[in-house]
C-alpha positions in Angstrom: 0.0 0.0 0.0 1.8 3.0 -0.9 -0.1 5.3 2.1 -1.3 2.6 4.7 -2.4 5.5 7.0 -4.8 7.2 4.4 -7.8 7.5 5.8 -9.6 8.0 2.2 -8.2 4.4 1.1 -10.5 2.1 3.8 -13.5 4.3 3.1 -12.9 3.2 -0.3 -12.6 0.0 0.6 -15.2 -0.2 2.9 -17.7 1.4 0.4 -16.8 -1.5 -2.0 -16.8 -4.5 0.2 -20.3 -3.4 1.1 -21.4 -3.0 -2.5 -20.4 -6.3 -2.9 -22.4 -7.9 0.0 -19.2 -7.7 2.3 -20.6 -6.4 5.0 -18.2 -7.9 7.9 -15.2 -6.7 5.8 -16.5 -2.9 5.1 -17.3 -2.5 9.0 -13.5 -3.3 10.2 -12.3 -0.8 6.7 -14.5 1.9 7.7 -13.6 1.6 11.1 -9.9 2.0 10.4 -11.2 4.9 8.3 -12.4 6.8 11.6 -9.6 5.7 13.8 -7.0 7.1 11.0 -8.4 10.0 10.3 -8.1 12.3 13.5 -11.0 14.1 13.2 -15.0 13.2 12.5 -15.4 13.2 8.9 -16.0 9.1 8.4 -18.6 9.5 11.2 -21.6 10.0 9.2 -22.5 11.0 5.2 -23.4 14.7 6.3 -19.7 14.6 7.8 -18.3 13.4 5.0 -19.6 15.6 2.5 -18.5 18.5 4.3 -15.5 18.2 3.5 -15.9 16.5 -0.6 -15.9 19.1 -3.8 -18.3 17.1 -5.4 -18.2 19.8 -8.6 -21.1 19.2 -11.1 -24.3 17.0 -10.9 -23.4 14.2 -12.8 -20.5 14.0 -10.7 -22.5 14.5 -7.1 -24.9 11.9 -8.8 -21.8 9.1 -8.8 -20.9 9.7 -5.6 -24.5 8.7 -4.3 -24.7 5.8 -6.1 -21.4 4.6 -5.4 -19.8 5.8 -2.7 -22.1 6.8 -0.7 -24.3 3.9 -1.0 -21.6 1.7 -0.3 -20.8 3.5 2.4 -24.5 4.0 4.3 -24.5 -0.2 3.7 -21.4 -0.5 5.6 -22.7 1.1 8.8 -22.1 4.7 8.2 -25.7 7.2 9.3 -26.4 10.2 7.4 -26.4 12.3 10.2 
C-alpha cells in the first residue's frame, strides 16, 4: 500500500466490500477509516460531504450511487 495511513483508502474500501455484500469486511475498513483520520469526517455522510468538492451533478450523482451507498451499507448514518 503506498499510504497505509490514508484514511480515504479504507472508506474506499469499505464502500466496495459493502457493494459487494461484504458487509463484515466494510465495517472493520470503515472503522480503520475513523480511527485514521483524526478528526470526524468518516462518522456520518453529512460529515463526509463537508469536506468533498463534489463539482457538477453528474459528478454528485456518482458519488451517491457509489460511494455513498456503499458506504451507508457499511454502517455509516447520514447524520
Amino acid at each position: 500500500m503506498a499510504d497505509p495511513e490514508n484514511p480515504r483508502r479504507y472508506a474506499l474500501l469499505a464502500s466496495a466490500y459493502a457493494l459487494r455484500g461484504q458487509t463484515n469486511h466494510a465495517a472493520a475498513e470503515l472503522a480503520e477509516a475513523r480511527r485514521l483520520s483524526g478528526d470526524n469526517r468518516y462518522s456520518s455522510i453529512a460529515s463526509l460531504k463537508v469536506g468533498l468538492q463534489l463539482g457538477v451533478p453528474k459528478v454528485r450523482a456518482l458519488f451517491e450511487t457509489t460511494l455513498f451507498a456503499g458506504l451507508r451499507k457499511a454502517g455509516m448514518p447520514e447524520e
